[in-house]
C-alpha positions as CSV (number, residue, x, y, z in Angstrom):
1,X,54.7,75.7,139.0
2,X,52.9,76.9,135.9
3,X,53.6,80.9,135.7
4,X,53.2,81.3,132.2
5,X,51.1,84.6,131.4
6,X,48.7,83.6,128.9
7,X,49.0,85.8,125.9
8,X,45.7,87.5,124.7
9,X,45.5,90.1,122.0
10,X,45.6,93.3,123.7
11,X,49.2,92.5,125.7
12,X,50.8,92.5,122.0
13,X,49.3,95.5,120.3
14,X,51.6,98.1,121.5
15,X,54.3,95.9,120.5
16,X,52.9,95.8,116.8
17,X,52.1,92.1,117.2
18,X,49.1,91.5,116.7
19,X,48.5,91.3,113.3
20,X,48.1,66.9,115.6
21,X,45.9,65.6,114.1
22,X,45.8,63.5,111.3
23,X,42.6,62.7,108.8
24,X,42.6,60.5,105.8
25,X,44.5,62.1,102.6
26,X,42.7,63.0,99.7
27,X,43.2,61.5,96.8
28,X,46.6,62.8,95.3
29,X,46.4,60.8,91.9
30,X,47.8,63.3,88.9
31,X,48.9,65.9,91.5
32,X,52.6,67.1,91.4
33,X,54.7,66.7,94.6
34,X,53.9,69.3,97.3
35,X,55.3,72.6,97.6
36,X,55.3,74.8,100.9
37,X,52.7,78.3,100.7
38,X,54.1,79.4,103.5
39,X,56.9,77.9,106.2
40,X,57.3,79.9,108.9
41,X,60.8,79.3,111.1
42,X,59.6,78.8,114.9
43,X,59.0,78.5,117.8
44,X,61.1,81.8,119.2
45,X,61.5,84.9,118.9
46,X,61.8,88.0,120.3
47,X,59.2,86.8,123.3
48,X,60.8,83.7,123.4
49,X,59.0,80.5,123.6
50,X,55.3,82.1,123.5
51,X,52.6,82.4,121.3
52,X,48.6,83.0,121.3
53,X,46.1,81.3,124.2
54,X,43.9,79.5,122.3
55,X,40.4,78.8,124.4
56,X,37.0,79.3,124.9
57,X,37.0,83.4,124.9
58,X,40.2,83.8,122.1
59,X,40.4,82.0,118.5
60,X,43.7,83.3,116.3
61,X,43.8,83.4,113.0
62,X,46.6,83.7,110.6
63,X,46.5,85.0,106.9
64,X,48.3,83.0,104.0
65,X,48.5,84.4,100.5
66,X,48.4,81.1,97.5
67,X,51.0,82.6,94.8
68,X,49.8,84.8,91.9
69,X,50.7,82.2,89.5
70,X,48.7,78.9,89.7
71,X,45.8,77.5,91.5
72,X,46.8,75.4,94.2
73,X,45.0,72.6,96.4
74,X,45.6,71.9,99.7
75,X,47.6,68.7,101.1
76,X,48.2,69.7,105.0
77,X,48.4,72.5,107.9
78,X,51.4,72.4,110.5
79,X,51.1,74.2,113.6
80,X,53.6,74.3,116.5
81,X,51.5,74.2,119.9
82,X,52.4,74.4,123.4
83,X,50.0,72.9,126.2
84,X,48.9,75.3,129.6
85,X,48.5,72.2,131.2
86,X,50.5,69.9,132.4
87,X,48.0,67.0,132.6
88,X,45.8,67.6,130.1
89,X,45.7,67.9,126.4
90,X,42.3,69.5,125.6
91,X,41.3,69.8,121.8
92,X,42.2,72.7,119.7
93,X,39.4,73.3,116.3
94,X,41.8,74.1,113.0
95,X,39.9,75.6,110.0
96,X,41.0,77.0,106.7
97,X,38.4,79.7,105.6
98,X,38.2,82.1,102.9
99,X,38.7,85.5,103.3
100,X,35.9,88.2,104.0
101,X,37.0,90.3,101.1
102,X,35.9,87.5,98.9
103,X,32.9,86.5,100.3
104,X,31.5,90.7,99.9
105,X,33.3,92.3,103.0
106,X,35.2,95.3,103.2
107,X,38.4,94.0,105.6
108,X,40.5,91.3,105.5
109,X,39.4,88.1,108.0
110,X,38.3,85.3,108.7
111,X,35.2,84.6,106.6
112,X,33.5,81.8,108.4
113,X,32.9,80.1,105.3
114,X,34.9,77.1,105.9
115,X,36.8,75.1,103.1
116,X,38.1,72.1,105.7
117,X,38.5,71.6,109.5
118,X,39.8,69.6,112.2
119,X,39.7,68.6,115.6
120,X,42.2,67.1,117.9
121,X,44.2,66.8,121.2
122,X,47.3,69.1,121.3
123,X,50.3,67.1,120.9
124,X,52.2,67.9,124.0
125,X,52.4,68.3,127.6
126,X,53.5,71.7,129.2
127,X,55.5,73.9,127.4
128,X,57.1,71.7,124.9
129,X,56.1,72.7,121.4
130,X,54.9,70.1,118.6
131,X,55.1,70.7,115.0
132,X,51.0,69.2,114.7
133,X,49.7,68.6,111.3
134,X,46.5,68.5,109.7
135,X,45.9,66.3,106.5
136,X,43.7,67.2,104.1
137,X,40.4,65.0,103.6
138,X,39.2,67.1,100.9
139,X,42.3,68.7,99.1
140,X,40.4,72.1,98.8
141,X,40.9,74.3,95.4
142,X,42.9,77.4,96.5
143,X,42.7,80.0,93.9
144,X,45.4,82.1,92.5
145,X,46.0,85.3,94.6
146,X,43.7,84.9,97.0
147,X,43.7,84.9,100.3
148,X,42.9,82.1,102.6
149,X,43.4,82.3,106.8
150,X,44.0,79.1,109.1
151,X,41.7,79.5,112.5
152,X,42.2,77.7,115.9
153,X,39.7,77.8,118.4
154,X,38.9,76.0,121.5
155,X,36.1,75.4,123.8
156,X,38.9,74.9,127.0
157,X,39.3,77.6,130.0
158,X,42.4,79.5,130.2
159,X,45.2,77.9,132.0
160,X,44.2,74.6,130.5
161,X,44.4,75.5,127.0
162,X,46.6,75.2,124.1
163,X,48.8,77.9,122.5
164,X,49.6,78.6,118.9
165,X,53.2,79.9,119.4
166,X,55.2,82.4,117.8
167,X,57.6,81.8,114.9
168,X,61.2,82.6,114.9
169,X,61.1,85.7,112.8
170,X,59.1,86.7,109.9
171,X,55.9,88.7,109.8
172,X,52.4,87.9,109.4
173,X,48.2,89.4,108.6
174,X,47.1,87.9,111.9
175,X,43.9,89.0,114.2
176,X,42.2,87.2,117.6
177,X,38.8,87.5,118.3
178,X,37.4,89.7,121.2
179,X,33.8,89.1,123.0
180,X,33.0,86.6,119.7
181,X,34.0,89.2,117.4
182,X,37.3,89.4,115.2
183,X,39.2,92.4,115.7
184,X,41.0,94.2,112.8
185,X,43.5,92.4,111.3
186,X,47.5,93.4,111.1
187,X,50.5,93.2,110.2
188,X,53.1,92.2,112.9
189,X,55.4,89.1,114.7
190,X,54.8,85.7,112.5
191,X,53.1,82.6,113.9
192,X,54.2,79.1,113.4
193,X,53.0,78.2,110.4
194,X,53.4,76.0,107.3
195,X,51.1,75.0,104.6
196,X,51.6,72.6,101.9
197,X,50.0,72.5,98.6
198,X,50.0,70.7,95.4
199,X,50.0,72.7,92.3
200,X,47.3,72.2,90.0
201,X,47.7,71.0,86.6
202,X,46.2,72.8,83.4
203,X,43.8,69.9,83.2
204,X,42.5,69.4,87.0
């Protein structure tokens, strides 16, 4: 029996937490070999094996930072994800947007303005998590510095949904939204995460 409590925003903030598919690659001609963004260790932690519903009322969002010293473009997301369902694998939505801050807001979040996305099945059955990935079609330009976030949403119920677990250790900008709004973002208990980019050269 399926006793899982799903995991919405407000159950972590006390605690300070709150903060696949595949497409056709781009093409990679000139590029140097990928390196990592960010690599989170998971799934674990101090909840165990948990993470972030994901469905129709609750999109997550996590922040990555491209390094201060070279543009960058993208090559492919990982996510670990868990399934609420044993019986189903309903489709989870993975975006990479900009951040608000750039596009004229005044706090860090999800923008809206959407760079690439994806949609697919979750990988798994129950509460088994899957390292997912998401290959690039476009191989976005991430700039120097900036800020980018990676979004999963979902049109599933709860129960039935997928879940963005948490990573191992490690912390992490991450926000959910509540009543189709994001909340603030913070600082708190990493997702799984990894995000792999190839360096841009001087003449790209």
């Amino acid at each position: 029996m399926n006793l899982r409590t799903p995991l919405l925003a407000a159950v972590l903030v006390s605690a300070g937490w709150l903060a696949a598919g595949t497409a056709h690659a781009a093409d990679t001609s000139g590029w140097t070999k990928t390196v990592p963004i960010v690599d989170t260790p998971g799934p674990g932690g101090i909840f165990g094996t948990n993470g972030f519903d994901v469905f129709a009322e609750q999109s997550v969002a996590a922040r990555l930072t491209v390094p201060a010293d070279g543009d960058m473009r993208l090559a492919r997301i990982g996510l670990w994800l868990m399934n609420n369902s044993e019986t189903v694998q309903k489709k989870v939505r993975v975006s990479l947007q900009t951040d608000a801050v750039d596009e004229g807001g005044t706090d860090t979040m999800p923008s809206g303005v959407e760079l690439e996305h994806w949609f697919a099945p979750v990988q798994t059955l129950g509460w088994n998590p899957v390292e997912q990935f998401f290959v690039t079609r476009k191989g976005p330009h991430l700039k120097a510095g900036r800020s980018y976030w990676v979004v999963a949403s979902a049109t599933s119920p709860m129960f039935v949904d997928p879940v963005w677990t948490f990573a191992k250790t490690g912390n992490m900008v991450t926000t959910t939204t509540s009543n189709g709004a994001w909340q603030a973002a913070g600082n708190g208990g990493a997702l799984t995460l990894r995000v792999d980019a190839h360096p841009v050269k001087a003449a790209d």
